[in-house]
C-alpha positions in Angstrom: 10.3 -2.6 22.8 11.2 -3.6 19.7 10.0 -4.6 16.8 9.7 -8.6 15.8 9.1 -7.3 12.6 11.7 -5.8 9.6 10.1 -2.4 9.5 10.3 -0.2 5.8 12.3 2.1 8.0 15.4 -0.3 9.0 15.6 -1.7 5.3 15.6 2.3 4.4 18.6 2.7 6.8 20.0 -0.4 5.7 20.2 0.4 2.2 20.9 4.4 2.3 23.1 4.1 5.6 20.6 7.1 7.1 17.4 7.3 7.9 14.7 8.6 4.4 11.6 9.7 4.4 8.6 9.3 1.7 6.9 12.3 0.0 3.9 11.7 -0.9 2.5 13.7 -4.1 -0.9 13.8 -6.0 0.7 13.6 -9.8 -2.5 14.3 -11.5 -3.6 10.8 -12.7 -6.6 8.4 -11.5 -8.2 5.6 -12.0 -10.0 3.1 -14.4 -12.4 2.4 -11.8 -13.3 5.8 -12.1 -13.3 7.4 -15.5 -15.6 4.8 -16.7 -13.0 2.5 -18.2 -13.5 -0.4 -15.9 -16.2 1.4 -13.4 -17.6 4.3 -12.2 -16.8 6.2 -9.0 -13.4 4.6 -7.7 -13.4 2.1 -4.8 -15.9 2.5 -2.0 -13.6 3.3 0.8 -11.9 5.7 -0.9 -12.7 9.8 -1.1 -11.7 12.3 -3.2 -8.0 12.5 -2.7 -7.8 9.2 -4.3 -5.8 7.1 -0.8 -3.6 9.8 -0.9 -1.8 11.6 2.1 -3.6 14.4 3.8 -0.7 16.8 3.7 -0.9 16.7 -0.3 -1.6 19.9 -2.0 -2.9 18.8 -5.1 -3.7 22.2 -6.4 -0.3 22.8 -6.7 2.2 21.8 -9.4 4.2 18.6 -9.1 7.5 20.1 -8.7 5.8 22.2 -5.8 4.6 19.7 -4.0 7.8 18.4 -3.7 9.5 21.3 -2.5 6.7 21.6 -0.1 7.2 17.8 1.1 10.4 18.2 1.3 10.6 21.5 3.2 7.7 20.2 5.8 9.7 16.5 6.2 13.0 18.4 6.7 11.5 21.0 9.2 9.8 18.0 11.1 12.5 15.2 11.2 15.8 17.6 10.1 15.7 14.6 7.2 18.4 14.8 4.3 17.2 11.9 2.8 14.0 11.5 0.3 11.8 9.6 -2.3 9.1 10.8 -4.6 6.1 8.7 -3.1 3.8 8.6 -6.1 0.7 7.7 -4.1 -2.8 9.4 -5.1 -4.7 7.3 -7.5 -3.0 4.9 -10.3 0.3 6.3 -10.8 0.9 4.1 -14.1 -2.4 5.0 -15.5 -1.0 6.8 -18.7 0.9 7.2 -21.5 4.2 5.9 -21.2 5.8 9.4 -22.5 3.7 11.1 -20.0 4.9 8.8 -16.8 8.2 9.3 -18.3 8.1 13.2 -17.8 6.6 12.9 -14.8 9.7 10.0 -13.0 12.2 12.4 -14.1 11.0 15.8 -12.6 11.2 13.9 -9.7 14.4 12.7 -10.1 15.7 15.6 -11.6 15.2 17.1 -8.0 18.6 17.2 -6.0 16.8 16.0 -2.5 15.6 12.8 -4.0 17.0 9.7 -3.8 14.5 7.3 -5.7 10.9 6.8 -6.6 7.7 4.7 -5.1 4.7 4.3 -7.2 1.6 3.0 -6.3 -0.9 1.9 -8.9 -3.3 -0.9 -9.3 -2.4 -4.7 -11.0 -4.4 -3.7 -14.1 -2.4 -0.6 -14.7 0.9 -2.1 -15.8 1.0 -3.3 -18.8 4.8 -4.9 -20.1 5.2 -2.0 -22.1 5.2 -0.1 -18.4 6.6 -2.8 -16.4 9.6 -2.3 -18.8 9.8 1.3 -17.8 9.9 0.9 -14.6 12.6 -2.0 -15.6 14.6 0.4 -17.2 14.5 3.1 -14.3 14.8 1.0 -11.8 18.5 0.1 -13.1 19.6 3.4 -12.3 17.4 4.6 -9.4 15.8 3.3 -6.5 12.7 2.5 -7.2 9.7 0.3 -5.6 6.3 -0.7 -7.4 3.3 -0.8 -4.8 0.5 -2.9 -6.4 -3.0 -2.8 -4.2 -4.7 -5.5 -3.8 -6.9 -5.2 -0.6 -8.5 -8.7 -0.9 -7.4 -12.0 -2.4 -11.7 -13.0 -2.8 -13.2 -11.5 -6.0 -16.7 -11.4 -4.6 -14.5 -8.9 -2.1 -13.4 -6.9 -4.8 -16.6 -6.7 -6.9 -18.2 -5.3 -3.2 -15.9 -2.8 -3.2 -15.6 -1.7 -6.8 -12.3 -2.8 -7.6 -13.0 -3.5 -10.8 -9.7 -5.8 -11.1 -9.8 -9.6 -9.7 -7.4 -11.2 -7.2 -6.2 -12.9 -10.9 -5.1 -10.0 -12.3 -2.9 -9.2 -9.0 -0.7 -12.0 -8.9 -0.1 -11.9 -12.6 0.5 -8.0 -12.4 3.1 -9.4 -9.5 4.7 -12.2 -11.1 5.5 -10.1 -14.3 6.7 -7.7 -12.2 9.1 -9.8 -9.7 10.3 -11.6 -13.3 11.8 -8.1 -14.4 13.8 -7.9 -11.1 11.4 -5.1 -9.8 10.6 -4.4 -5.8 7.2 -5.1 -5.6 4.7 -4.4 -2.4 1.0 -4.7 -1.9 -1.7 -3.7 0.1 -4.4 -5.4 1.9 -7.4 -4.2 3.8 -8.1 -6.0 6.9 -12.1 -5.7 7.8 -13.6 -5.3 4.3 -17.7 -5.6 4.0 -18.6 -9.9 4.6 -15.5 -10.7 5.0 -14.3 -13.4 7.8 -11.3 -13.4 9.9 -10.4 -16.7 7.9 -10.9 -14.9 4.5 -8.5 -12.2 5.6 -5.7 -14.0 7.0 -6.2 -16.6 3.4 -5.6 -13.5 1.6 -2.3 -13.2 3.8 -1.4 -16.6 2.9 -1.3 -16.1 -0.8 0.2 -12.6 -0.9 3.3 -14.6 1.4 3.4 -17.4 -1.5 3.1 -14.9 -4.6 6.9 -13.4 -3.5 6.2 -9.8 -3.4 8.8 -8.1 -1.4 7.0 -5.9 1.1 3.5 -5.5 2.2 0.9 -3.0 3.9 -2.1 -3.9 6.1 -4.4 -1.6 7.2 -7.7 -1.8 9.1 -10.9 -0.1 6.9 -11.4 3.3 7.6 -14.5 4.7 6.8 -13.7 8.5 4.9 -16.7 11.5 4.9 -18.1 11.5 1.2 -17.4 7.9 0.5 -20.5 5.4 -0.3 -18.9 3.5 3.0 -20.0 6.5 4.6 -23.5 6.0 4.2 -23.4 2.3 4.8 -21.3 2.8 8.5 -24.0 5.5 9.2 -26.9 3.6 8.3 -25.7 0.3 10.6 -24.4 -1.8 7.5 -20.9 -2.0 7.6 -19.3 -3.4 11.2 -16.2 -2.7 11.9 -13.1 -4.0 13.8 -12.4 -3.3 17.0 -8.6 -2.6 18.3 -8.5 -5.6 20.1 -9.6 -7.8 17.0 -7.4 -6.2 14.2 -4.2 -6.3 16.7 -4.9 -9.7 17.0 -5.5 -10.6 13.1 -1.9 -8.3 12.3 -0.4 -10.7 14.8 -1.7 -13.5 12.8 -1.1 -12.1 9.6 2.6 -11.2 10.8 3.2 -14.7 11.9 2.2 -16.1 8.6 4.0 -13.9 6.2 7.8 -14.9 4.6 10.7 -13.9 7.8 12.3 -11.7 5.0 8.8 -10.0 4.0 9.4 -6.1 4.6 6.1 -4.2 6.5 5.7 -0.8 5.3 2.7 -0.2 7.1 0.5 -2.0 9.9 -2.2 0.7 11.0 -3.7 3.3 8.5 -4.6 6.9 9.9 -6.2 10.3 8.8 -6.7 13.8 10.0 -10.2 13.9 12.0 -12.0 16.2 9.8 -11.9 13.5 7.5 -12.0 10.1 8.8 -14.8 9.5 10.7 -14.3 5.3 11.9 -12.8 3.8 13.8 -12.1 5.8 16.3 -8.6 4.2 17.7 -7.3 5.4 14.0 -6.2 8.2 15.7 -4.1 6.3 18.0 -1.8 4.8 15.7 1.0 4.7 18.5 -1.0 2.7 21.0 -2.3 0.4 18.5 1.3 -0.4 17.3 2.5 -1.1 20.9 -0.1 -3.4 21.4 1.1 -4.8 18.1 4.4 -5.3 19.4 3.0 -6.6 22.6 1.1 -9.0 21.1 3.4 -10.8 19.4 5.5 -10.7 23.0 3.2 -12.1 24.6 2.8 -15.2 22.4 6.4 -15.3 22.5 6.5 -15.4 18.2 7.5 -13.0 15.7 6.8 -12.5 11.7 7.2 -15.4 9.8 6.7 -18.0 12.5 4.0 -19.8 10.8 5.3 -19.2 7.6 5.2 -22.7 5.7 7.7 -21.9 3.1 5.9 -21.6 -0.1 7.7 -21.0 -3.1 7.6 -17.1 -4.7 5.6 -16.7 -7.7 7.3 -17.0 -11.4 6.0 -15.1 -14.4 2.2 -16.4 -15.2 2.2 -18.0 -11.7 -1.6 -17.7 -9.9 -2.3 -19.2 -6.7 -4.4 -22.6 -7.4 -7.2 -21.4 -4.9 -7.8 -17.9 -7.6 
């Protein structure tokens, strides 16, 4: 079936000609809502690898990790194709001189073909932003800014340290410096509604961010959402309810938005709710057969709201 959806995968092909694959790597940073800067601890829902991939070998150096990525991708998928996927903890947390080392052992690598860096909205000041300008002239490059919730009483639950402010200014200077900008919302998140979640949707699709992640809230061993799931306090979604809400969420976003990711998963020794995160295949299909059966497609219900300029903030933040 396909997808009613532009996947990360067919703008990859689109842009490259061939299909490229993302390798994730732990470059030694974290966060400020962890080293005391902003907070303590780092957000609730997320354990020690700091949201990054389970096949990451962060005792190992940079440059090895991407030799390992590289050699497991090309073993699995018999890939030619790569990007540096800068993904555990706040990737533009630190010095500029020290990011700048960092971008260009990656590039320097002959198997990859650009860079993705995910950090949070209060980690880029313009002095960064105009690094990543700069290297984005003569790379590929994307900026993934997370978000999770567009409600500060959301974020403050969580620990984000950041509010929903700070994101779509982060975005806005961003998108005004030409960069490719995506974003990351949790779906499920402690008190909120299904009304709350899909607003959020609504002005992430008006702020004109290029690409965007959803994922329902997974509940990681050693996490204070641990304790909270196994003491009765945090509900989560069922399948049935979160396929439903990414239909939603699909039908409301811009018909040019591109979806990197629509269902979040983990290895099993690790990630202990819910359970249908290990079926990330049956959960897209129902996905997809959602949105056949109501006969729509992504960006439906989209209303057409002008992207965000530099300084712009949703009226409702």
């Amino acid at each position: 079936m396909p997808h009613r959806y532009i996947t990360f995968n067919s703008y990859l092909q689109n842009v490259f000609g061939t299909r490229v694959y993302r390798v994730p790597v732990d470059a030694g940073f974290t966060c400020p809502n962890r080293d005391g800067t902003r907070a303590w601890g780092g957000c609730t829902f997320c354990d020690e690898r700091g949201s990054g991939a389970p096949t990451i070998k962060s005792e190992v150096s940079f440059k090895q990790q991407l030799d390992d990525g590289i050699a497991r991708v090309r073993r699995r998928f018999k890939a030619e194709k790569f990007l540096a996927y800068f993904q555990a903890f706040s990737n533009t947390y630190a010095p500029e001189a020290v990011l700048r080392r960092l971008y260009d052992v990656a590039l320097e690598h002959p198997q990859i073909s650009g860079l993705i860096i995910g950090t949070r909205p209060d980690c880029v000041p313009d002095n960064i932003l105009a690094m990543l300008e700069e290297y984005s002239r003569r790379t590929f490059l994307w900026l993934e800014l997370g978000l999770q919730s567009a409600f500060d009483e959301t974020l403050a639950a969580i620990n984000r340290a950041h509010t929903a402010r700070e994101f779509f200014d982060a975005a806005a200077r961003a998108k005004s410096r030409g960069l490719m900008v995506a974003t990351h919302l949790i779906f499920g998140l402690p008190g909120e509604t299904r009304s709350q979640m899909l607003e959020t949707v609504r002005r992430v699709a008006a702020c004109g961010v290029d690409a965007i992640k959803i994922h329902q809230l997974c509940v990681f061993r050693d996490t204070p959402m641990e304790a909270d799931y196994l003491a009765g306090r945090l509900p989560l979604l069922s399948d049935t309810d979160y396929v439903e809400l990414v239909a939603d969420a699909l039908e409301l976003l811009p018909p040019q938005m591109i979806i990197m990711r629509l269902v979040a998963e983990g290895r099993k020794e690790e990630l202990i709710a819910p359970e249908w995160s290990f079926e990330k295949s049956r959960i897209m299909d129902l996905i997809d057969a959602e949105l056949d059966r109501r006969g729509t497609r992504q960006g439906f219900r989209y209303d057409g709201a002008a992207g965000c300029v530099a300084g712009a903030i949703p009226p409702e933040i």
